[in-house]
N, C-alpha and C positions, 0 to 999 in steps of 0.2 A: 115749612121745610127749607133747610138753608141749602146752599152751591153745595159744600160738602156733603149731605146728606144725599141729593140729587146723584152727585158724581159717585155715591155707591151702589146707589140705586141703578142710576144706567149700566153699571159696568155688572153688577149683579145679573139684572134683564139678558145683556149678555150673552153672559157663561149661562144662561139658562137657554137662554136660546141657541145655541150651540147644543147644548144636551139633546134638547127635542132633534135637533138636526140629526142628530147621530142615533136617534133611536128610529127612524123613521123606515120603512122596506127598503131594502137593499134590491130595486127594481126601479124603473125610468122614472117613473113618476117620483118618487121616495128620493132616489139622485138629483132631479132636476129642484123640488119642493127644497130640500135639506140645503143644496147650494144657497137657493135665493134666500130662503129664512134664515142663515148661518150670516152672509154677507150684511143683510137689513139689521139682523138685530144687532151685529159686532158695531155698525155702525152707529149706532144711536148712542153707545156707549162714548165712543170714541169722537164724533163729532160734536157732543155734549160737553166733555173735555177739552176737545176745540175751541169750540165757544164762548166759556169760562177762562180760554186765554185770548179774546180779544181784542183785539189791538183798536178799536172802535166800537161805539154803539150800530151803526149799521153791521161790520162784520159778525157782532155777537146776534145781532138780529138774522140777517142771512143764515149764520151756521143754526141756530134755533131752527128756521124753517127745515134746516133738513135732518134735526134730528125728528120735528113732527112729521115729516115726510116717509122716513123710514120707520119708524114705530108703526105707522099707520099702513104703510106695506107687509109690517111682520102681521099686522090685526087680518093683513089680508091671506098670507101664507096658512094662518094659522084655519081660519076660515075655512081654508081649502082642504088642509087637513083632517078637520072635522067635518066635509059634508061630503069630501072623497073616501071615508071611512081608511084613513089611514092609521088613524091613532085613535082610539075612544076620548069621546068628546071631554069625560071626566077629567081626563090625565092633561089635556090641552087645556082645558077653559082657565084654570087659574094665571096660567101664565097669558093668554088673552085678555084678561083682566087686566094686567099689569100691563099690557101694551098699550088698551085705552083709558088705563089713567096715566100713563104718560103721556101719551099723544094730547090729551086734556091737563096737562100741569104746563105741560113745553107750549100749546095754544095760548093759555093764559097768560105765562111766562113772553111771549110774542107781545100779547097786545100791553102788559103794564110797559116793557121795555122800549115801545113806540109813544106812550102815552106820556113817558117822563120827558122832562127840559131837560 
């Protein structure tokens, strides 16, 4: 998978995660859930992008950690989702999927970028 391919990939992740946001109950739970997953996933996008404009190998390593950090928060939103019976688990799982294979591309992507001179 190359940088461009990734950076469609994240921002795709995204606007998908923004959708679930906006499908979610229009009730505290479903406002509070939709906030936090809206914010994690827009971010992964976006700090992916960051990252691929670093000015350093430490800074691209740093912004990496927190696109895995945030993916790995939407795996948890999404989670909650499905075992607060907010959304049927069908509709949800695909795009959790997608959360932990990025959280697992972007981890990988960590250790080669530490391992190189």
């Amino acid at each position: 998978m190359t940088e461009n391919d990734l950076l469609h990939r994240t921002k795709a992740f995204a606007l998908r995660a923004m959708k679930l946001a906006d499908s979610l109950p229009k009730r505290a739970s479903g406002w509070s859930i939709a906030s936090q997953l809206c914010r994690a996933g827009t971010s992964v996008g976006a700090n992916y992008r960051a990252a691929c404009k670093g000015r350093s190998k430490a800074e691209f390593i740093a912004k990496l950690g927190i696109v895995e950090e945030e993916a790995d928060e939407c795996q948890f939103w999404m989670e909650m989702i499905i075992e607060g019976g907010l959304i049927k688990s069908n509709l949800v799982e695909p795009l959790l999927d997608e959360a932990r294979q990025i959280t697992a591309i972007i981890a990988a992507s960590k250790r080669t970028a530490r391992n190189r001179k």
